[in-house]
N, C-alpha and C positions, 0 to 999 in steps of 0.2 A: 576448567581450562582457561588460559590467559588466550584473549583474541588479539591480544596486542593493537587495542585501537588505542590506547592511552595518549589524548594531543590529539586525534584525530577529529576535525569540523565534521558535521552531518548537519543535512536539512532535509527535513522528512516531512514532507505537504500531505494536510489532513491530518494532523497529529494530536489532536485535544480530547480523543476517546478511541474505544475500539483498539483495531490492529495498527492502526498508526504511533498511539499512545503507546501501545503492548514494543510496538519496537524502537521507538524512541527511547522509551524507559532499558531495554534492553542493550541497547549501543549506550548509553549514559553509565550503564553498572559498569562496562566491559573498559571506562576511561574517556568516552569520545564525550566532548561538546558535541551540544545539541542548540538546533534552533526548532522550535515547533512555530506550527501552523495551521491554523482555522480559518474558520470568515468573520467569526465573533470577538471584537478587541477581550470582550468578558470571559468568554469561554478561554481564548490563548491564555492569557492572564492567568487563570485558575489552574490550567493545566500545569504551567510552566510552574504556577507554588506547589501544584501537588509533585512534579519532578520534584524539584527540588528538597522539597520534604521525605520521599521514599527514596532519595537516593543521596545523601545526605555528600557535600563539595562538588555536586555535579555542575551547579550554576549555568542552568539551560537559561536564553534567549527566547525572545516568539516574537514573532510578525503577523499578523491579520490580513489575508490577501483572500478575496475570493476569486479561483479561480476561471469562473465563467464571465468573470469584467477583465479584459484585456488591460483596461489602467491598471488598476489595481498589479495587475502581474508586474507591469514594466517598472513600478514604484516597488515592490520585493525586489526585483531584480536587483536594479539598483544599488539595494541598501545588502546585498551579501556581498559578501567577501570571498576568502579565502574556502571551498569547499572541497576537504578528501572525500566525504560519501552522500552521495544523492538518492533517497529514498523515495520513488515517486509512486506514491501511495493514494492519495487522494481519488475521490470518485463516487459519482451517483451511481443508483442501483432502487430499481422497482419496478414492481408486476405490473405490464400493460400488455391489454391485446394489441396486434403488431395493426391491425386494422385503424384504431382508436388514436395511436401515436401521429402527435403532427411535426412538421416540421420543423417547427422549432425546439420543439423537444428533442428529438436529434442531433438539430445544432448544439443545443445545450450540453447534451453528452459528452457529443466530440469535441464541445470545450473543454469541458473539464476533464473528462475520461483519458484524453488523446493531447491535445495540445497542451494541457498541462505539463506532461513528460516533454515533448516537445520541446516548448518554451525554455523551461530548465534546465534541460538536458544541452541545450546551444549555450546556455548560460556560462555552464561550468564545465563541460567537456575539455574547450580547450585548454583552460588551464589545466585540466589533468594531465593531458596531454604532453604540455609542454613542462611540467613539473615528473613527469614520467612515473605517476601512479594516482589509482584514483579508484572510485566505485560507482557506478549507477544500476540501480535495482529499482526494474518497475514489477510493484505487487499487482500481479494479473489476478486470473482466477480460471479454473475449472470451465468455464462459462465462456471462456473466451477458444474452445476449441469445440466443448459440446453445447450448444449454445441452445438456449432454453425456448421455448415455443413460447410461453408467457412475458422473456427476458430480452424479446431479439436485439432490442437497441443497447440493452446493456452489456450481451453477451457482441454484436461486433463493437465495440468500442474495446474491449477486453482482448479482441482478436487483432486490430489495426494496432492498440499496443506491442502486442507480444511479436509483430512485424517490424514495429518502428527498433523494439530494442533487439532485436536479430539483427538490421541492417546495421545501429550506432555500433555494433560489437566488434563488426568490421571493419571500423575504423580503428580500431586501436592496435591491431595487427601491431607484433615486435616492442608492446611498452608493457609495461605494468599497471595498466589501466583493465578492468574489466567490466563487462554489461550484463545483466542477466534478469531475468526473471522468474519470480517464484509464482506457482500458483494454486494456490489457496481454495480448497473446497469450503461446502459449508462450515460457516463458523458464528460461534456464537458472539457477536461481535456487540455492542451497547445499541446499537439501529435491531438488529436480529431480536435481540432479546425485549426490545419495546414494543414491535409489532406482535412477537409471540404473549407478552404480557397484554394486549390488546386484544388479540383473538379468544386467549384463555377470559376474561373478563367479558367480552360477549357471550362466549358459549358455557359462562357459570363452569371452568372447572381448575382443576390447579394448573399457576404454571411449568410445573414439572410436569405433569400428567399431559400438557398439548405443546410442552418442545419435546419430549418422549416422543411422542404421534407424528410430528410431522418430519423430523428426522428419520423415522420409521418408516416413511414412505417413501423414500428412497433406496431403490433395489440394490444398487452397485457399492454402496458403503462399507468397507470391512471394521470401520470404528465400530456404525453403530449408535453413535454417540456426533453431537457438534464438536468441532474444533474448537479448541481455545487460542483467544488470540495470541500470547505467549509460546502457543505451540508454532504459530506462523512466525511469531517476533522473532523464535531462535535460531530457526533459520536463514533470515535476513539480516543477523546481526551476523553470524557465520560467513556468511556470501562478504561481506562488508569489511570482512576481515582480513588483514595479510594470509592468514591460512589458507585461503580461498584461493591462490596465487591462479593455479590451473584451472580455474572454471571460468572459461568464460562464454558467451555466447548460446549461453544454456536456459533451456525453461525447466527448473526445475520443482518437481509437485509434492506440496503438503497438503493435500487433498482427501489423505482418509479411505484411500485407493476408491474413490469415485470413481475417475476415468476408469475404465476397461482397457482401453488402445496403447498404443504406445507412440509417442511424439517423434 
């Protein structure tokens, strides 16, 4: 299927592995420029050769911006231009007890978790606006509606997301701009898959034999299996796409029917 992004800008924060990468690479096959995005000058760098290697005249860009440094953000800002689709991807995630959690950590989150889309999203909004088409997709997650007992700072920052882009969505009322959000159960994402190589290595056994296990203990799953990031990427390249015309203001789940509920 042609998605018609061909000539279409994208900037997708947090893009140098994982589901970042998975959809960066994905809007790059489908024609779109690409800018990626890390914290690491080395790591953007690497990424953007590996683009450019698997996806042979895509000639992606990258920028190094962490986003829990406020300079740093206003120095990306800055230096972009012209953007049809905003990927706002980027984001921490780890087991704490909600007890343990300090405040700065918190803050930390809703930097990056929350104010990153934020930031961005004021970035280049109105030129969509006023160009009278455009995309902003913030990849949420499962976590941010049934929010996890172990997860709770990760799971509301996921939730204050999936609010901020419900209100940006109405602002676009009557243009060809749309907002949405996808959300993504477990997945096996290069972060997933290092911690599970870490567990399997403590407890001496394969790591097939303990992502099997702990995937497994989750009741609500009809996969059964993790997600691949590619499975989340195609749908956010989708969403990104002229096709997409009629969706907007939507949270919609590639989740592996996790949730039970309905949104």
């Amino acid at each position: 299927m042609d998605l018609k992004l061909s000539g279409k800008t994208a900037f997708v924060s947090g893009s140098t592995q994982g589901i970042g990468y998975a959809i960066a690479a994905a809007i790059a096959r489908e024609g779109g420029r690409l800018t990626l995005n890390g914290r690491d000058p080395a790591r953007v760098e690497a990424a953007v050769d590996r683009l450019r290697q698997e996806v042979p005249g895509s000639d992606p860009s990258g920028f190094a911006a962490d986003f829990g440094e406020p300079e740093e953000v206003e120095v990306l800002l800055s230096s972009l231009e012209r953007i049809d689709i905003l990927v706002n991807n980027v984001g921490l995630f780890g087991l704490a007890e909600f007890e343990t959690i300090p405040d700065e950590a918190w803050a930390r989150y809703f930097e990056v978790n929350v104010m990153s889309g934020v930031r961005l999203s004021r970035h280049v909004l109105p030129g969509m606006l006023e160009r009278g088409w455009g995309r902003i997709i913030f990849v949420s997650s499962e976590s941010g509606v049934n929010v996890p007992a172990d997860m709770v700072h990760y799971g509301a920052t996921k939730a204050a997301a999936l609010a901020l882009a419900n209100g940006l969505a109405k602002r676009t009322r009557g243009t060809s701009v749309t907002v949405n959000s996808v959300l993504g159960g477990p997945t096996y994402s290069d972060g997933v898959a290092a911690t599970v190589a870490g567990i399997a290595a403590a407890q001496r056994v394969p790591v097939e034999q303990m992502r099997d296990a702990i995937i497994g203990q989750n009741p609500t799953t009809l996969l059964e299996r993790f997600i691949e990031p590619d499975e989340i990427a195609n749908l956010v390249a989708y969403l990104a796409s002229p096709l997409a015309s009629a969706t907007n203001g939507a949270a919609l789940r590639v989740d592996g029917g996790v949730l039970t509920g309905t949104l």
